[in-house]
N, C-alpha and C positions, 0 to 999 in steps of 0.2 A: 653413245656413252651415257647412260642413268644412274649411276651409281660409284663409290667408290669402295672396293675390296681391304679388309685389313685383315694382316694374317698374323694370328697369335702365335709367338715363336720362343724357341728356347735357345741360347747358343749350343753348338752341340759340343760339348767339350765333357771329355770321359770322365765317367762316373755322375754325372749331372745327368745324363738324356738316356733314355732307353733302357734305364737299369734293369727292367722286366725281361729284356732280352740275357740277361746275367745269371748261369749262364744259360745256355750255353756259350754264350760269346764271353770276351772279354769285353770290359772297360772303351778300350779302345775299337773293337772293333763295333760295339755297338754304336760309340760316336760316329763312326763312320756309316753306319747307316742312316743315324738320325739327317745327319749332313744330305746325305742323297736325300730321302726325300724333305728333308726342306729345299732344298735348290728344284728340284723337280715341281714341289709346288710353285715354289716359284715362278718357275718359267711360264706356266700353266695359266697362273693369276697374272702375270706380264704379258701373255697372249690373249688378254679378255680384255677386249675393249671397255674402259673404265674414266669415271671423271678423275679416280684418283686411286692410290693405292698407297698404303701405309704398314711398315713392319712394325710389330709391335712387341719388342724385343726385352726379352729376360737374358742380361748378358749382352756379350760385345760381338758384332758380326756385320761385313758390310754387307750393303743392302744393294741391290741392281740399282742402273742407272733408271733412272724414272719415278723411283720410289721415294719415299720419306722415312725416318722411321721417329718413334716416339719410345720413350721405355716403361716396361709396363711397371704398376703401381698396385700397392693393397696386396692382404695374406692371402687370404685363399684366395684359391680360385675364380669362385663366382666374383670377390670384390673385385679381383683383376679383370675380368671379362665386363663388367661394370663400367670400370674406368676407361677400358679399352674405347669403347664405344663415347666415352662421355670426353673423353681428351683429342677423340677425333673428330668430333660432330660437326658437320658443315650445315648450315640450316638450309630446310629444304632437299638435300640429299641423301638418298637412302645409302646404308651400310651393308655391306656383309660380310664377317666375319669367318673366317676359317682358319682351322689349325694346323702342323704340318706332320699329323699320321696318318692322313688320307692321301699318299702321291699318286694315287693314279685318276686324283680328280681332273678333267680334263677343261681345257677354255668354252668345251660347249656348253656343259655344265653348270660350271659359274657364270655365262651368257645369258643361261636360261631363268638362273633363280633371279639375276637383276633386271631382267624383263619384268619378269613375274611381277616385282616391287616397285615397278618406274610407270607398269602400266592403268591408266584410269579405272579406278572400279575394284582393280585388284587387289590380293590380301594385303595386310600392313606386315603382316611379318612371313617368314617363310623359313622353315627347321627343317634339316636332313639327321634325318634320325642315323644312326650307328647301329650296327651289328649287335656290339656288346651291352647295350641299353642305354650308352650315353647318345652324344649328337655332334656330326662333323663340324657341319655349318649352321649358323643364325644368320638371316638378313631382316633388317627392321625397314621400314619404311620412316620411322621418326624413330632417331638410335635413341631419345630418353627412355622410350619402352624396354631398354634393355634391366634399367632398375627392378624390373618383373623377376630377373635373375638373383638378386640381392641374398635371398633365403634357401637357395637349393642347392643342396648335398651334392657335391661335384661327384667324379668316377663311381657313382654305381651304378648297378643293372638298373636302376627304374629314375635316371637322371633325364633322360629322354623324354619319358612321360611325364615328370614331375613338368618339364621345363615346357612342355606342348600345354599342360593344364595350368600352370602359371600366365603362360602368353594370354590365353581364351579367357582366366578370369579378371586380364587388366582389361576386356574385352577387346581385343583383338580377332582379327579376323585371318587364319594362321593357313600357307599355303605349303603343300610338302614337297620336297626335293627324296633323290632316288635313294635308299638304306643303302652305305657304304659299309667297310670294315678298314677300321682303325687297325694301329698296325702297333700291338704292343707284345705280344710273344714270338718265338721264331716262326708258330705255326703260321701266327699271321703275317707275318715277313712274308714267309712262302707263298701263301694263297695272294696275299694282297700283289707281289712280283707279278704273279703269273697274269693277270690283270692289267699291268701298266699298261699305257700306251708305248708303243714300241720307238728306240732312240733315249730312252729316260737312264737316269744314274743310277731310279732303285733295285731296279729288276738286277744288274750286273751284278753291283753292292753286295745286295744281298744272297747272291748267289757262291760270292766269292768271300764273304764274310757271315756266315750265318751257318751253321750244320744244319743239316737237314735232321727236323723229327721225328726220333725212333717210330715205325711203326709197327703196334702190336698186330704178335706172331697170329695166322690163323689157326681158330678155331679147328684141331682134327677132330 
């Protein structure tokens, strides 16, 4: 156990979470997505041997046996993900952080990045870059380096990069985890399903709640 996991989360309650999916889906049925995979991360992150594990919650949701949770603080984004890390700080303990549009992140995974961070010599921080140009997870080795985050433009395509060249000019020494795809349209519903590890909520979910995307007619 090197590390303790905190997962930035949203309650999922319609019209709040997934609106990207809107439509095609309803309201409702996008909360029900979002629910899969947050629960799915969950278990994921419940299956990764950890010093600790903390929800770190927008909204009201209970939280698995084992966990903590904290509420999350501050407007945007980045101050939230600021705080996140600075309201759960254990000294000496490194952090990693993950959000729950990744569900088919799996406990090897998040095994691997808190190695990476517990191990002598290795990087102080560790980023899994995203599909769409943002980044699933952050793990710090000293969560104050999260303040690196303070200034950078959340959801866009070059938030990833901004936030890899932020780490490097607090001087850090920045170690990378595998490029996921976050899961904010139906297309990515569907690609990301088809990927879970097999027994999970999202794949069915989304199967049974999400239309499948028109595919353009071929080219005669």
């Amino acid at each position: 156990m090197s590390g303790q996991i905190l997962l930035l989360a949203k309650a999922p309650v319609p019209g709040r979470v997934k609106t990207r999916l809107c439509p095609p889906c309803t309201p409702e049925q996008a909360a029900r997505v979002a629910a899969a995979a947050l629960d799915d991360t969950l278990d994921s992150a419940t299956a990764t041997p950890a010093m600790g594990r903390v929800l770190v919650l927008d909204g009201q949701r209970q939280a698995p046996a084992g966990w903590t949770t904290v509420a999350q603080r501050g407007g945007p984004l980045a101050d939230r993900l600021v705080a996140a890390f600075a309201d759960t700080r254990r000294p000496g303990v490194p952090a990693l952080l993950i959000g729950m549009d990744t569900p088919q992140v799996t406990p090897e995974l998040l095994t691997e990045a808190l190695r990476q961070l517990a191990e002598p010599g290795g990087p102080d921080a560790v980023l899994g870059l995203a599909v769409d140009g943002g980044w699933w997870a952050l793990g710090l080795r000293e969560p104050r380096d999260a303040e690196a985050l303070r200034h950078i433009v959340t959801s866009t395509a070059t938030t990833g990069a901004e936030t890899l060249a932020a780490l490097r000019e607090r001087g850090l020494r920045v170690g990378t985890l595998p490029r996921l795809r976050d899961v904010d349209t139906a297309a990515d519903a569907h690609l990301v399903a088809a990927v879970c590890p097999p027994g999970g909520r999202f794949a069915g979910t989304v199967h049974g709640s999400v239309p499948e995307p028109a595919r353009p007619e071929p080219v005669r």
